[in-house]
BALO-94423 format. One record per atom (N, C-alpha, C, O, CB): residue in three letters; x, y, z negated; residue number from 0; atom name. Coordinates in steps of 0.02 Angstrom, whole numbers, always signed. Glycine has a CB too. Layout:
BALO-94423
ALA;X;Y;Z;NUM;CA
...
This chain:
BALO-94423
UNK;-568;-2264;-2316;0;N
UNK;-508;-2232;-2343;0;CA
UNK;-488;-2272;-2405;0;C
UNK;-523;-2299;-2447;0;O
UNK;-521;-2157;-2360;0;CB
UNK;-438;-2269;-2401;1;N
UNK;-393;-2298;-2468;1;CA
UNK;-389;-2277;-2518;1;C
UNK;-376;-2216;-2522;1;O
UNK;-336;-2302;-2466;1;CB
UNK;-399;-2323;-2591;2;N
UNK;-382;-2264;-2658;2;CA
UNK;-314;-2225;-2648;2;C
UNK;-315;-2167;-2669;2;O
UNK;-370;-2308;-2741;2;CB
UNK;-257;-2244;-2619;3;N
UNK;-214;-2205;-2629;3;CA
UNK;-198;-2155;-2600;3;C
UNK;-153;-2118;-2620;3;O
UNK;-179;-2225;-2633;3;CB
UNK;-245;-2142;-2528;4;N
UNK;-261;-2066;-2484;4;CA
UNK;-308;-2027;-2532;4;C
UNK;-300;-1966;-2534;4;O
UNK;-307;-2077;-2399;4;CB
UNK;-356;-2055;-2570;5;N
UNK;-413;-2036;-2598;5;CA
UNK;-373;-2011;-2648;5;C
UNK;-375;-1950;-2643;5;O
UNK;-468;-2086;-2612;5;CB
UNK;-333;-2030;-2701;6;N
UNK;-295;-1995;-2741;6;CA
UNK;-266;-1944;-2731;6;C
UNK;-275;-1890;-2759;6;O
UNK;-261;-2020;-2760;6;CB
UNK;-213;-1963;-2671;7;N
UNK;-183;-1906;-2634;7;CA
UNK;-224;-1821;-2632;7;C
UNK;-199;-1768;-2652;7;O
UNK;-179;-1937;-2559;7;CB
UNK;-282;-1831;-2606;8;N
UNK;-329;-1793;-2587;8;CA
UNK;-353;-1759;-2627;8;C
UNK;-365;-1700;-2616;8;O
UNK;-367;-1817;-2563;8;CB
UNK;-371;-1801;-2704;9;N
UNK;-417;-1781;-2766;9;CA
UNK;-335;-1701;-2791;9;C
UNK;-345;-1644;-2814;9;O
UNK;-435;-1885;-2849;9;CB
UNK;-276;-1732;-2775;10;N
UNK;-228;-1702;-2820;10;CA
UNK;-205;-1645;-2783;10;C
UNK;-169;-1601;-2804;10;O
UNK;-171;-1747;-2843;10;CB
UNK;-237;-1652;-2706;11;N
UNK;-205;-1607;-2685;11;CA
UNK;-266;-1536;-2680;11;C
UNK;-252;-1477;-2677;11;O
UNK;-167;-1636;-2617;11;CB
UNK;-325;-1561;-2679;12;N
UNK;-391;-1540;-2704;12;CA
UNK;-369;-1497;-2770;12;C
UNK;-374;-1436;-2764;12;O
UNK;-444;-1608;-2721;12;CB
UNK;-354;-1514;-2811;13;N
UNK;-355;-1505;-2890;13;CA
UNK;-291;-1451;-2888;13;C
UNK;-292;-1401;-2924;13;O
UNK;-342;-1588;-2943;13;CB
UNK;-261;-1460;-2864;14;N
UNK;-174;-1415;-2864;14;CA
UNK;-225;-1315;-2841;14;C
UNK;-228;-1261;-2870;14;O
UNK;-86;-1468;-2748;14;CB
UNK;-257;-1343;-2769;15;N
UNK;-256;-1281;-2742;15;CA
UNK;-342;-1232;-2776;15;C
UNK;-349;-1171;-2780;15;O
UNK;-248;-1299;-2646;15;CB
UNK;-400;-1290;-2796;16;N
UNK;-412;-1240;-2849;16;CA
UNK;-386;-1221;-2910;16;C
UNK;-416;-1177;-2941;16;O
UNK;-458;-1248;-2865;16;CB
UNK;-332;-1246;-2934;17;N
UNK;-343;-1217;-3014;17;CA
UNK;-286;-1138;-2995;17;C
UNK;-277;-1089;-3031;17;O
UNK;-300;-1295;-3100;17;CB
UNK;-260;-1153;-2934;18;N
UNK;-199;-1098;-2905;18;CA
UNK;-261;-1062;-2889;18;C
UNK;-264;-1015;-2928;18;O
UNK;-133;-1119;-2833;18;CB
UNK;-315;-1061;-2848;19;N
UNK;-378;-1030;-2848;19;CA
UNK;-383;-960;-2898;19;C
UNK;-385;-899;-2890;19;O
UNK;-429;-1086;-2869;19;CB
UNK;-385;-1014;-2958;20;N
UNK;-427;-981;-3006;20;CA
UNK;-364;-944;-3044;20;C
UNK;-376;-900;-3086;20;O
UNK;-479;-1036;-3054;20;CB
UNK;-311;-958;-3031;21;N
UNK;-259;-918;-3065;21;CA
UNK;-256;-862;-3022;21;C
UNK;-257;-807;-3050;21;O
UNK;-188;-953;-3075;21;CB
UNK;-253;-864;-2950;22;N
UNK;-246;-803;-2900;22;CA
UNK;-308;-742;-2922;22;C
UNK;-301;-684;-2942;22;O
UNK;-260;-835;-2811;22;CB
UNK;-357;-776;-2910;23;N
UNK;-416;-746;-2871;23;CA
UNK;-496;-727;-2942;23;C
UNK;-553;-703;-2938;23;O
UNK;-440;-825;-2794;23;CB
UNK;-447;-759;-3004;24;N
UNK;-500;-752;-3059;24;CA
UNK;-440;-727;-3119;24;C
UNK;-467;-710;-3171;24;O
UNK;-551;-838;-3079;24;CB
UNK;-376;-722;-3120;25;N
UNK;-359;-679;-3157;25;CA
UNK;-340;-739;-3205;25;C
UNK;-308;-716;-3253;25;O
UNK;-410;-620;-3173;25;CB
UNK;-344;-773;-3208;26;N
UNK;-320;-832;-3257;26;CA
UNK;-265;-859;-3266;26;C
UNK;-241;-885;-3216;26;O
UNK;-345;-879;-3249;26;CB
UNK;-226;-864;-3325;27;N
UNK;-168;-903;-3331;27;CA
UNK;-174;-967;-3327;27;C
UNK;-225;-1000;-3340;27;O
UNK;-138;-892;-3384;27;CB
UNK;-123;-986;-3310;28;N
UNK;-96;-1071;-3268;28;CA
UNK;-164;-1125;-3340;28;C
UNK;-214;-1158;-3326;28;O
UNK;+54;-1099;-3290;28;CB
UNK;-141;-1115;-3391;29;N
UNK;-183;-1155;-3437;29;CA
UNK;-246;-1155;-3464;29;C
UNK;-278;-1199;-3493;29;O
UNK;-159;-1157;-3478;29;CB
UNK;-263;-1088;-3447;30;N
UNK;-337;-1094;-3442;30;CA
UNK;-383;-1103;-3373;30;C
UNK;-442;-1121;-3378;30;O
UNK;-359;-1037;-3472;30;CB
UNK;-352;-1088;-3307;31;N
UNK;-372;-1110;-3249;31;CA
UNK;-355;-1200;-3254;31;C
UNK;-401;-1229;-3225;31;O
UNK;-330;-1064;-3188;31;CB
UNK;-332;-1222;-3266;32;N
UNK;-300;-1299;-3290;32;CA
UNK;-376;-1331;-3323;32;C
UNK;-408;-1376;-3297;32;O
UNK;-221;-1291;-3366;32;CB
UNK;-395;-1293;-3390;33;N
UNK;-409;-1309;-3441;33;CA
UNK;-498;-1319;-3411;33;C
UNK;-537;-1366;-3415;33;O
UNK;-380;-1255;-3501;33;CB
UNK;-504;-1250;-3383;34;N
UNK;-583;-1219;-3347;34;CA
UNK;-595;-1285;-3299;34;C
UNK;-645;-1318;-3310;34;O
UNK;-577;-1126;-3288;34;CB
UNK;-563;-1300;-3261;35;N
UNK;-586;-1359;-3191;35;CA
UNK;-581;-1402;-3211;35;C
UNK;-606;-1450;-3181;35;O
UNK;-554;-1370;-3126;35;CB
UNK;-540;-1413;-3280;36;N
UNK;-532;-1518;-3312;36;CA
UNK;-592;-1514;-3346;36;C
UNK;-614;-1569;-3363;36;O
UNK;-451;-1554;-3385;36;CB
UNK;-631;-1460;-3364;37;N
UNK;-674;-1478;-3393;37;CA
UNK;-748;-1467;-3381;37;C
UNK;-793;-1464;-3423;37;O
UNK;-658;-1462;-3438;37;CB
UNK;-753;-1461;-3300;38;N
UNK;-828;-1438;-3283;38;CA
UNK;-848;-1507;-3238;38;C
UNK;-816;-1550;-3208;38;O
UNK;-834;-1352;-3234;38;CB
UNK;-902;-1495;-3246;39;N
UNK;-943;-1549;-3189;39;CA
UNK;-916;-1573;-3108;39;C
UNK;-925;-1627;-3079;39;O
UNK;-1015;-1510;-3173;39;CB
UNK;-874;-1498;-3082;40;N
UNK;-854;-1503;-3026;40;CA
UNK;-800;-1570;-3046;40;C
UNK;-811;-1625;-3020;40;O
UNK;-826;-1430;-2998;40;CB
UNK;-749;-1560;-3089;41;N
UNK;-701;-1589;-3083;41;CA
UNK;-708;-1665;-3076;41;C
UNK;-670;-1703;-3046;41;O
UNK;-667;-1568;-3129;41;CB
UNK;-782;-1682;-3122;42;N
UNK;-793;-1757;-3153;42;CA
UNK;-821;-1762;-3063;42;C
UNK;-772;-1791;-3039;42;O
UNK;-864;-1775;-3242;42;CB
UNK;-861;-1752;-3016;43;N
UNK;-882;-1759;-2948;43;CA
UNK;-842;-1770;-2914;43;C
UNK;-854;-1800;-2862;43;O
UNK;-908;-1717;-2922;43;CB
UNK;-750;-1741;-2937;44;N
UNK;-709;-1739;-2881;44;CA
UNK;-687;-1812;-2887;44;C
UNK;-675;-1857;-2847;44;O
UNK;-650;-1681;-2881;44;CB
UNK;-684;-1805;-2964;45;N
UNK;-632;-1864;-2966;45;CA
UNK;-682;-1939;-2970;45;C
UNK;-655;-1991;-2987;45;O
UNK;-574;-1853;-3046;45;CB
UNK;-760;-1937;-2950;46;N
UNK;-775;-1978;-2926;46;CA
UNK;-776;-2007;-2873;46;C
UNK;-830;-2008;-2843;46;O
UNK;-799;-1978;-2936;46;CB
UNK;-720;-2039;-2846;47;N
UNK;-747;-2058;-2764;47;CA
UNK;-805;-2068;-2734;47;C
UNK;-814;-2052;-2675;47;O
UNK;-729;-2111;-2743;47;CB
UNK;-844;-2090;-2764;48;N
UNK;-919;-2121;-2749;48;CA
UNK;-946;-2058;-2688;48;C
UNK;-968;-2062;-2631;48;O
UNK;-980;-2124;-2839;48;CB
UNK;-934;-2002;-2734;49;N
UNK;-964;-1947;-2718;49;CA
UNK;-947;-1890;-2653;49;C
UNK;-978;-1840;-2637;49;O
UNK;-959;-1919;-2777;49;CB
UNK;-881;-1921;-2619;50;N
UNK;-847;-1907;-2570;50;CA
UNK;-824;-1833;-2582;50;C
UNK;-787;-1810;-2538;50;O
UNK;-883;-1922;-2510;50;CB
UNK;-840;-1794;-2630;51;N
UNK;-807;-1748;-2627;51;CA
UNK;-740;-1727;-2600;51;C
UNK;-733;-1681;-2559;51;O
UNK;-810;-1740;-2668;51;CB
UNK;-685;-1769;-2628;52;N
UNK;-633;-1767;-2614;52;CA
UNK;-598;-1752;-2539;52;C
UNK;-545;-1725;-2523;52;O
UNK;-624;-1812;-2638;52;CB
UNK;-659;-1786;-2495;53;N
UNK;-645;-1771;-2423;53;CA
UNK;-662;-1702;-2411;53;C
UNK;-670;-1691;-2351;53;O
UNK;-684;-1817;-2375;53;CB
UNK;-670;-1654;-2446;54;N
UNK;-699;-1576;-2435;54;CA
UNK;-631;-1557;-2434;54;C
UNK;-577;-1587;-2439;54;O
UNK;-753;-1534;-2497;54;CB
UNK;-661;-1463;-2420;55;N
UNK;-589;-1437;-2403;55;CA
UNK;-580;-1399;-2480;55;C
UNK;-635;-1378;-2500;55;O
UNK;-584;-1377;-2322;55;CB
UNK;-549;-1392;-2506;56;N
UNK;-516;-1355;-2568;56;CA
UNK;-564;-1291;-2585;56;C
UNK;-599;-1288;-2635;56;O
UNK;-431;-1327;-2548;56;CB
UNK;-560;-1247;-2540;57;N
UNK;-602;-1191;-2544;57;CA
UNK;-688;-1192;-2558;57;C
UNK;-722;-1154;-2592;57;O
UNK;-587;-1161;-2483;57;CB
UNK;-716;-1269;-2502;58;N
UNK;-776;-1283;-2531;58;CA
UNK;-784;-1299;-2613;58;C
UNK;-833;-1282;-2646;58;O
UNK;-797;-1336;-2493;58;CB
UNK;-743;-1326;-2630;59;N
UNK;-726;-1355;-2690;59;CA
UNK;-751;-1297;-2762;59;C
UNK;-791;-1301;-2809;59;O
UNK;-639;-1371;-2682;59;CB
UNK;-702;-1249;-2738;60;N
UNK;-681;-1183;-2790;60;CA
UNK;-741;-1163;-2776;60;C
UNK;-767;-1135;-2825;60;O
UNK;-615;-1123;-2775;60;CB
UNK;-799;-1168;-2696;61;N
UNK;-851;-1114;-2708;61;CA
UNK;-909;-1161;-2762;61;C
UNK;-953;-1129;-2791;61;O
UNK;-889;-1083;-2620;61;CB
UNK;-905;-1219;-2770;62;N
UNK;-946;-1253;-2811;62;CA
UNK;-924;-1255;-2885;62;C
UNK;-961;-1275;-2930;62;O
UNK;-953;-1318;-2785;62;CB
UNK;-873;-1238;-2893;63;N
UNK;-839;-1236;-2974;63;CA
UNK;-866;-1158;-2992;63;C
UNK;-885;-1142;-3049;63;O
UNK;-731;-1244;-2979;63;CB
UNK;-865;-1130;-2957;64;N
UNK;-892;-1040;-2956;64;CA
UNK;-954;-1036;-2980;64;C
UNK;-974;-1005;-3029;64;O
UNK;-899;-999;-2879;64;CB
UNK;-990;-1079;-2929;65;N
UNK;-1049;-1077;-2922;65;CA
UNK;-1074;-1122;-2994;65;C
UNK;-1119;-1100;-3030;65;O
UNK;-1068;-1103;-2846;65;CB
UNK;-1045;-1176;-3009;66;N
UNK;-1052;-1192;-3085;66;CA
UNK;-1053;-1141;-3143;66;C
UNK;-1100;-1125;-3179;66;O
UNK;-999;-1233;-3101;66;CB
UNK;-968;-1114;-3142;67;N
UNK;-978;-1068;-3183;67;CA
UNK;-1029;-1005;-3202;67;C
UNK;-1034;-984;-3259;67;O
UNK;-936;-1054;-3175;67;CB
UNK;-1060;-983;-3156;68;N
UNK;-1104;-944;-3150;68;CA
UNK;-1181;-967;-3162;68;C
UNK;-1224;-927;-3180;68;O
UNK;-1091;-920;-3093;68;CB
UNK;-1196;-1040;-3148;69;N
UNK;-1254;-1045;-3184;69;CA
UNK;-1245;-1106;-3231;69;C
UNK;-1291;-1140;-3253;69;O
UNK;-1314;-1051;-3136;69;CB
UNK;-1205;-1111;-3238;70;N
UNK;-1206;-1148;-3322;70;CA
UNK;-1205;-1223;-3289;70;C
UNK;-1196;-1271;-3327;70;O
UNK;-1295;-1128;-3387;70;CB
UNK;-1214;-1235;-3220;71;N
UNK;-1212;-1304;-3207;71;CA
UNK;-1210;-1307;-3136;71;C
UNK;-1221;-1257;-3102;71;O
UNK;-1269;-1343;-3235;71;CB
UNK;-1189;-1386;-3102;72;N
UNK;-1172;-1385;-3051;72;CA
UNK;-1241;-1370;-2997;72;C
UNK;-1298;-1386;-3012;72;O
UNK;-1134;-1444;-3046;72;CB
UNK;-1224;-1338;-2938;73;N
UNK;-1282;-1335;-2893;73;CA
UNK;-1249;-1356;-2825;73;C
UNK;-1203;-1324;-2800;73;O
UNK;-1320;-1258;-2890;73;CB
UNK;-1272;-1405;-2801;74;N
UNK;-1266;-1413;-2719;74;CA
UNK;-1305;-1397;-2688;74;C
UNK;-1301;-1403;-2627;74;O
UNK;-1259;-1466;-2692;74;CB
């Protein structure tokens, strides 16, 4: 895959959790924004290395959850 599908992917990844976390956790647009730019999930997504990006959105949000809740990432 290409960086520029891989981008594609990371942004379109990134759009539908932080809408996630505004729906479904009660959060306004800038702190759901603020919560995923700044956890471990986000730095994984936006590593390609790590293929995340090829996941589906929802896997995504259940590992940012699952961060938030124990203080760090768990796969």
């Amino acid at each position: 895959m290409n960086t520029n599908n891989a981008k594609f992917l990371f942004e379109g990844i990134s759009a539908d959790v932080v809408r996630y976390l505004v729906e479904r956790n009660d959060m306004d647009l800038q702190e759901a924004i603020s919560v995923f730019h700044n956890s471990e999930t986000f730095a994984q997504l936006e590593d390609f290395s790590t293929g995340l990006y090829i996941e589906s959105p929802a896997y995504v949000y259940d590992l940012l959850i699952s961060e938030l809740k124990n203080g760090k990432l768990v796969q």
